[in-house]
C-alpha positions as CSV (number, residue, x, y, z in Angstrom):
1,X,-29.2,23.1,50.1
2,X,-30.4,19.6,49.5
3,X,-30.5,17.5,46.3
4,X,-34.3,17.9,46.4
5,X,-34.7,21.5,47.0
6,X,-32.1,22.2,44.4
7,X,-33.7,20.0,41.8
8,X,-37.3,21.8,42.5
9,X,-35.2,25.7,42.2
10,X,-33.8,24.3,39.2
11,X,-37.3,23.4,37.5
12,X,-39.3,26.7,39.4
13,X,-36.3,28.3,37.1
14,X,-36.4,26.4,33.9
15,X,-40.4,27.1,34.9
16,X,-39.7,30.8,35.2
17,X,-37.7,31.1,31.9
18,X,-39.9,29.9,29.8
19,X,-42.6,32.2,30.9
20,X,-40.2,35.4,30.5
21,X,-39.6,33.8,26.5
22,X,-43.0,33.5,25.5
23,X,-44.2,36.7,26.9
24,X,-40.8,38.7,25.4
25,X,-42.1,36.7,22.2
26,X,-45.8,38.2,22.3
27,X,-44.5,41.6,23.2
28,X,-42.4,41.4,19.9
29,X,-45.1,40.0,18.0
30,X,-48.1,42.9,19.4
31,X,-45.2,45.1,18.4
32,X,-45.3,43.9,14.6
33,X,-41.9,42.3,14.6
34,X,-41.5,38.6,13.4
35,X,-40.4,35.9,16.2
36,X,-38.5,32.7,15.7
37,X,-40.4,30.1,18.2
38,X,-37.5,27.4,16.9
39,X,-37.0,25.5,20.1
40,X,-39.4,26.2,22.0
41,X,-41.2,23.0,21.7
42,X,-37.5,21.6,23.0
43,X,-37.6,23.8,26.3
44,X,-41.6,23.1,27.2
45,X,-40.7,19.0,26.6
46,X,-37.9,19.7,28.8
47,X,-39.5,21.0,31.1
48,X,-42.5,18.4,31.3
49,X,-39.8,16.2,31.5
50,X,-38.1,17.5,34.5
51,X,-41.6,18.2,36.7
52,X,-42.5,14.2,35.8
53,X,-38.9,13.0,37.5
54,X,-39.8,15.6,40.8
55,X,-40.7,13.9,43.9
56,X,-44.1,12.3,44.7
57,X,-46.3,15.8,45.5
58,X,-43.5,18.3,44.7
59,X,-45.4,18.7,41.6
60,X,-48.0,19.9,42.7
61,X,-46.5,23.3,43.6
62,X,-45.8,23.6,40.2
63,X,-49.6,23.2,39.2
64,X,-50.5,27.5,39.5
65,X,-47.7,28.3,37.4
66,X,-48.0,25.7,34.9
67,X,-51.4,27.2,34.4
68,X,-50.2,30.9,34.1
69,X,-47.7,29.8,31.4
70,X,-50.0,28.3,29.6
71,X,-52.4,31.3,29.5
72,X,-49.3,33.1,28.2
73,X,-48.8,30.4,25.4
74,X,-52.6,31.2,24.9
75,X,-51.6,35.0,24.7
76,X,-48.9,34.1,22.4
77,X,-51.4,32.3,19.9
78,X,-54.0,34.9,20.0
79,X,-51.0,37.6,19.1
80,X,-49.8,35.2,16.0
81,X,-53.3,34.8,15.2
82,X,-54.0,38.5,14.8
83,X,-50.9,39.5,13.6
């Protein structure tokens, strides 16, 4: 596996992991149990960071999931909202 490819698996996964927090985090919240969000903010500049240093167009393939985490940030607000 090449540099490139490695460094796109790398941010797909630091991508990936992010989603799984927030939406284990709005579970916990719908379920009536408090969250600690500390970090977070850290981990989504991180990864804004590491999508901005990709190669001219890889980011692009990031563009769907970007927008699916974000709805589950939304999700995550609506569920702190209500709670």
């Amino acid at each position: 596996m090449d540099a490139a490819t490695l460094e796109l698996a790398a941010t797909r996964a630091a991508l990936d992991s992010l989603h799984g927090t927030l939406a284990i985090a709005r579970a916990l919240v719908l379920a009536g149990r408090e969250v600690d969000l500390a970090g977070l903010d850290g981990d989504a500049g991180r990864l804004c960071a590491a999508i901005a240093c990709l190669p001219p167009g890889s980011a692009a393939a990031f563009r769907l999931p970007l927008l699916e985490l974000t709805a589950e940030l939304d999700g995550l607000r609506a569920a702190l909202e209500a709670a």
